[in-house]
C-alpha positions in Angstrom: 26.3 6.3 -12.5 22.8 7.4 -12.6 20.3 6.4 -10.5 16.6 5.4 -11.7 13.4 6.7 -10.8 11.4 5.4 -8.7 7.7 4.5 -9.3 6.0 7.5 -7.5 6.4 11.3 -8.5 7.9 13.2 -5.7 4.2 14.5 -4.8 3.1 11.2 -4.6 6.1 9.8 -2.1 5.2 12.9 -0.1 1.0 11.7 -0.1 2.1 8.1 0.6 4.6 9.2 3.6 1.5 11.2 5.0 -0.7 8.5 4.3 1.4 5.9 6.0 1.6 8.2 8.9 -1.7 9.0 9.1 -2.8 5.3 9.4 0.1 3.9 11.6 -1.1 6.8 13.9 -4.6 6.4 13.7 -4.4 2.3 14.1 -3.4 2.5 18.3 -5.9 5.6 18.9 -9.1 3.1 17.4 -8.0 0.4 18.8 -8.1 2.4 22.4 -11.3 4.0 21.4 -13.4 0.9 19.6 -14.3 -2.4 21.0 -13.8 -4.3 18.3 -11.0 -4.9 15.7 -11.7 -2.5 13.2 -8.6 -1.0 14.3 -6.7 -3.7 12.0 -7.3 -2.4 9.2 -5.9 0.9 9.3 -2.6 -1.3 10.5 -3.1 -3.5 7.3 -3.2 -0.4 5.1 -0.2 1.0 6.7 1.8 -2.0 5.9 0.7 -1.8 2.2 1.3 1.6 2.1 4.9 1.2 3.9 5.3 -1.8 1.1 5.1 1.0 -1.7 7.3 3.2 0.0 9.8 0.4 0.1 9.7 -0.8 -3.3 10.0 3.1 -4.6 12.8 3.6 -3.0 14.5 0.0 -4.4 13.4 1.9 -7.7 15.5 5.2 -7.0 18.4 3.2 -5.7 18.7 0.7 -8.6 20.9 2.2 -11.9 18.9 3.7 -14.6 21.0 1.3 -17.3 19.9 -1.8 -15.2 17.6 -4.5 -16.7 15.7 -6.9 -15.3 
């Protein structure tokens, strides 16, 4: 059985891994450092980000001769 691929190239998993990282990280340190809730953001983009991730792998893991 063959696996599909998924919806991002293997360079652009890798950005959206850093990316997500980079925001879930960033999101605490603001909201520490800023008085108001612009820190929110970077936590809303981390989800969306996260989201991607999670539907790319459902993407690899489904088989290549499935239809929707």
């Amino acid at each position: 059985m063959h696996h599909g691929s998924g919806i991002l190239s293997t360079r652009q998993r890798r950005l959206a891994w850093l990316g997500f990282l980079l925001a879930a990280l960033q999101a605490p340190v603001s909201a520490r450092l800023v008085s108001d809730e612009s820190w929110l953001f970077s936590l809303c983009v981390a989800l969306m980000v996260a989201t991607v991730i999670i539907a790319d792998d459902a993407a690899r893991r489904r088989p290549a001769d499935a239809t929707d």
